[in-house]
C-alpha positions in Angstrom: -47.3 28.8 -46.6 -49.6 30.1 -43.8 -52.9 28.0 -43.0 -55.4 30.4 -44.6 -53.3 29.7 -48.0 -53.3 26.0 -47.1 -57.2 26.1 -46.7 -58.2 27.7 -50.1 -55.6 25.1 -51.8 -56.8 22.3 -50.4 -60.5 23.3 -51.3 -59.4 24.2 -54.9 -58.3 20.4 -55.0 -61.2 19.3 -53.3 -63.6 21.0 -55.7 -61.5 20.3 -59.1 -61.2 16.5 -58.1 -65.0 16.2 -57.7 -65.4 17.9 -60.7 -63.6 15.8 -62.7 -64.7 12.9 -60.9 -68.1 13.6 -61.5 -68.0 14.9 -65.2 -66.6 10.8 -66.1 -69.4 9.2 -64.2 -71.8 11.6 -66.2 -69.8 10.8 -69.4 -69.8 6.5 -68.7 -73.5 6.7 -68.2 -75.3 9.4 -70.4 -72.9 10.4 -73.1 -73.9 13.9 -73.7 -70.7 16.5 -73.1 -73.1 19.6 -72.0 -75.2 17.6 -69.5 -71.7 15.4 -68.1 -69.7 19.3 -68.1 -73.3 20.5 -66.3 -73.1 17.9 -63.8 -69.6 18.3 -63.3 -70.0 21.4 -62.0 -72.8 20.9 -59.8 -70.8 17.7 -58.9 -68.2 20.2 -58.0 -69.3 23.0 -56.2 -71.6 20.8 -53.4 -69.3 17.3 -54.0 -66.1 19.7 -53.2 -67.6 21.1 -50.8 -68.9 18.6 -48.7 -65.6 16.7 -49.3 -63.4 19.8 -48.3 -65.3 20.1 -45.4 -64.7 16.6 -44.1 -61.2 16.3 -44.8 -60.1 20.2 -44.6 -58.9 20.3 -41.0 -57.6 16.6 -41.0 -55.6 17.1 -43.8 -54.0 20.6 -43.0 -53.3 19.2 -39.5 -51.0 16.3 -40.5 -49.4 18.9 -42.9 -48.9 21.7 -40.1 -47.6 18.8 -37.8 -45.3 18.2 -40.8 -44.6 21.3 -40.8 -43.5 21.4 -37.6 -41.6 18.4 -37.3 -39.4 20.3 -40.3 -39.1 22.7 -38.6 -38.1 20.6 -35.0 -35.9 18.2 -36.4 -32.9 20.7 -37.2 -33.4 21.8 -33.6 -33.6 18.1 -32.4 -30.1 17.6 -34.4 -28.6 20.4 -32.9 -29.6 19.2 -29.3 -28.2 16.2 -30.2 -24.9 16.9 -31.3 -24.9 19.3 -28.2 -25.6 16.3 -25.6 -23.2 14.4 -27.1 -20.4 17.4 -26.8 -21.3 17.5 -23.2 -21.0 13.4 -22.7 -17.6 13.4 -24.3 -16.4 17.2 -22.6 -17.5 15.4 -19.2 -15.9 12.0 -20.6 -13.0 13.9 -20.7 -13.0 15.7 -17.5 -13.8 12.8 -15.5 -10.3 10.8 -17.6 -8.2 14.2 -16.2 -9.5 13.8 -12.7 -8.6 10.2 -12.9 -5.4 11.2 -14.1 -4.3 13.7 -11.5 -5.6 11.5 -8.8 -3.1 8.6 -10.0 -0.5 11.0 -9.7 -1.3 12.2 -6.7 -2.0 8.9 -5.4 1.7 7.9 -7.2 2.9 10.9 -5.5 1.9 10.3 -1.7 3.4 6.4 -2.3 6.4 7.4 -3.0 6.6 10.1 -0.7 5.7 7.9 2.0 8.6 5.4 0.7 10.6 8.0 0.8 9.9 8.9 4.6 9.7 5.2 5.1 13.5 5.1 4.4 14.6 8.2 5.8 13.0 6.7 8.8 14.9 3.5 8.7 18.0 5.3 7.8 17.6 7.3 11.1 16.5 4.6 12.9 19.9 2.7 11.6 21.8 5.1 12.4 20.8 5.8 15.8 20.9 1.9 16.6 24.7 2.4 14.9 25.3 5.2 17.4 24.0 3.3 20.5 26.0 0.5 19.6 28.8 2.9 19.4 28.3 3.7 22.8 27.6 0.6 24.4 31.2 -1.0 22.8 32.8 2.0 23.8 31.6 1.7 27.7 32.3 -2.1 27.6 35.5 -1.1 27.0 35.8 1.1 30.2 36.8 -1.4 33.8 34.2 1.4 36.1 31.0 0.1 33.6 32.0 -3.3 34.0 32.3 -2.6 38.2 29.0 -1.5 37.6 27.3 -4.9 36.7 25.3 -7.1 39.1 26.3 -11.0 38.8 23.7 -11.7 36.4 24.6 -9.0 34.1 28.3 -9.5 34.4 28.2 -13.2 33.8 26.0 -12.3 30.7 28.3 -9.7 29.7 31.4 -11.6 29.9 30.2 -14.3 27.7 29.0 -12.3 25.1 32.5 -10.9 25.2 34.2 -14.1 25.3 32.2 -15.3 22.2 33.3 -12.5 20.1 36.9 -13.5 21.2 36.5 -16.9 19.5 35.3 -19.2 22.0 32.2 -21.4 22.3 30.2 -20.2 25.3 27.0 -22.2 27.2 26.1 -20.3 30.3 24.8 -22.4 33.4 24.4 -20.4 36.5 22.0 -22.8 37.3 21.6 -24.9 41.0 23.7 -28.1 40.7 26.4 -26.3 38.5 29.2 -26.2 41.0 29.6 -22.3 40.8 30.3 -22.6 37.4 29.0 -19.5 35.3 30.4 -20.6 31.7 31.6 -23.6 30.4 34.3 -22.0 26.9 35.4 -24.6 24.0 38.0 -24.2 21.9 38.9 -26.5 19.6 39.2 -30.1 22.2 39.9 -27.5 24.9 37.3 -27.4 27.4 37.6 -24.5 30.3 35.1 -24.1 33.1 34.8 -20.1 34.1 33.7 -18.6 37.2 32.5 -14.5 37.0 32.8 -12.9 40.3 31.5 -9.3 40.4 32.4 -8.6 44.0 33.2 -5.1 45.2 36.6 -6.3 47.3 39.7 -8.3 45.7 38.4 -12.5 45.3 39.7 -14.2 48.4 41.3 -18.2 48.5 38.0 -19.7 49.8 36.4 -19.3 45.9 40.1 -20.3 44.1 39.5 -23.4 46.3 35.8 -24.1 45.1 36.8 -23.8 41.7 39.8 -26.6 42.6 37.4 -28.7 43.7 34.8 -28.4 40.8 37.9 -29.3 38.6 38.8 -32.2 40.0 35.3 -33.4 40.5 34.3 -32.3 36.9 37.9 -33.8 35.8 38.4 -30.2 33.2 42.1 -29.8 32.8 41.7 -25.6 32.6 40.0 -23.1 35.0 39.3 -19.8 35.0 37.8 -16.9 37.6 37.2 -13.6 36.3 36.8 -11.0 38.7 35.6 -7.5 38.5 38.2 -6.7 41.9 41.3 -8.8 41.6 42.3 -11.2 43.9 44.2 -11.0 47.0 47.9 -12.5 47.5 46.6 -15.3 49.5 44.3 -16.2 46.0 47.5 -16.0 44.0 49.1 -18.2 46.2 46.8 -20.9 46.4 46.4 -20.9 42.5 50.0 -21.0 41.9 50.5 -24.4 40.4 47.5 -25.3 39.4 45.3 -24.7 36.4 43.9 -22.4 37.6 43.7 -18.6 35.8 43.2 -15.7 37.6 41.5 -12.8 35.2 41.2 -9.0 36.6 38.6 -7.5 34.0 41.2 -5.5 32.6 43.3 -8.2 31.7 40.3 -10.0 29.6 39.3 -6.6 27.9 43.0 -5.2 27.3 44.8 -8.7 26.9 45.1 -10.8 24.3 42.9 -13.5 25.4 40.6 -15.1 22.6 40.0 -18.6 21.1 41.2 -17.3 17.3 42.1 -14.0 16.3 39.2 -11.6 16.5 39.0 -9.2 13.6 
């Protein structure tokens, strides 16, 4: 209905309503149909019209604003539904980005325990390989004529302990010239590691006599890098006393228990 249609129907109301309303008063008080239907009219014509035109425009505006609000509501609904289409659509996209960073994040762990074990792997194998070398030149005599005192003393009792034997190292002032004291079982030896670049001469093999006696051991060794010379030999025969090149240690069947 347009608002020019809305007008004249509302004044048509107006002016039948007063009408009426007037044409009962006229009846309740005077009584006399031609006068009341008289009145009426009058009543009518200026009552309608004074009442349509104080109520004309407030009356048509709350009905175009209802109107309108008919007419806004089905686009409200549709703006609705569309906002929530976006909340869940973005709902869901966030959820998937979640997702694939999990995985990803999954993806780099495990990739970097993967390289993390490769890495130990290689690292393993290349501490294998070294070892590998280092037992296979501690089983050459040149390396050992290669050590210092310190190293060979440390070197021979690392070797003697994989043999079997308990080692304690002394080296120390006060010692005697010992350089390792062995045990086996009740069997205590006192060891002497000369790493001299000529053959050990008598003077040491009589040091170590001495030490013996004063220490009151039953069993000497001296372990030299050079051998010994004949007067050495000579002076030890006899006496428990052991003269050890290094190639009899590493080639010979020396060891506390068998070594597997």
């Amino acid at each position: 209905m347009s608002t020019p249609q809305m007008h004249a129907g509302l004044r048509a109301a107006f002016l039948a309503l007063t009408a009426a309303f007037s044409v009962a008063v006229c009846a309740v008080e005077h009584g006399s149909v031609g006068l009341c239907l008289f009145v009426g009219l009058l009543g009518g014509l200026f009552g309608g019209e004074l009442i349509a035109a104080k109520l004309e425009k407030p009356v048509c505006k709350s009905i175009e604003r209802r109107r309108q609000r008919a007419e806004v509501y089905p686009n409200f609904l549709r703006w609705r539904s569309a906002v929530e289409a976006y909340e869940a659509f973005h709902r869901a996209v966030i959820a998937e980005e979640q997702r694939v960073l999990e995985e990803k994040r999954r993806s780099e762990e495990e990739e970097e325990r993967r390289r993390d074990e490769e890495r130990r792997e290689r690292e393993e194998a290349k501490r294998r390989q070294v070892e590998k070398r280092e037992e296979a030149k501690r089983r050459q005599v040149e390396w050992w004529k290669t050590l210092d005192g310190w190293k060979f003393e440390k070197e021979m009792a690392a070797l003697l302990q994989r043999r079997g034997y308990g080692v304690r190292k002394t080296g120390k002032p006060g010692d005697s010239g010992v350089d390792l004291v062995l045990v086996c079982g009740s069997q205590k030896i006192i060891v002497q590691c000369k790493a001299h670049g000529a053959p050990v001469g008598p003077g040491a093999i009589r040091d170590l006599y001495g030490t013996m006696l004063d220490q009151q051991v039953h069993e000497s060794w001296l372990i030299s890098t050079n051998g010994f010379t004949k007067g050495a030999y000579a002076f030890s025969k006899g006496k428990p006393i052991t003269l050890l090149t290094i190639e009899q240690v590493l080639f010979g069947k020396l060891g506390c228990r068998e070594v597997p």
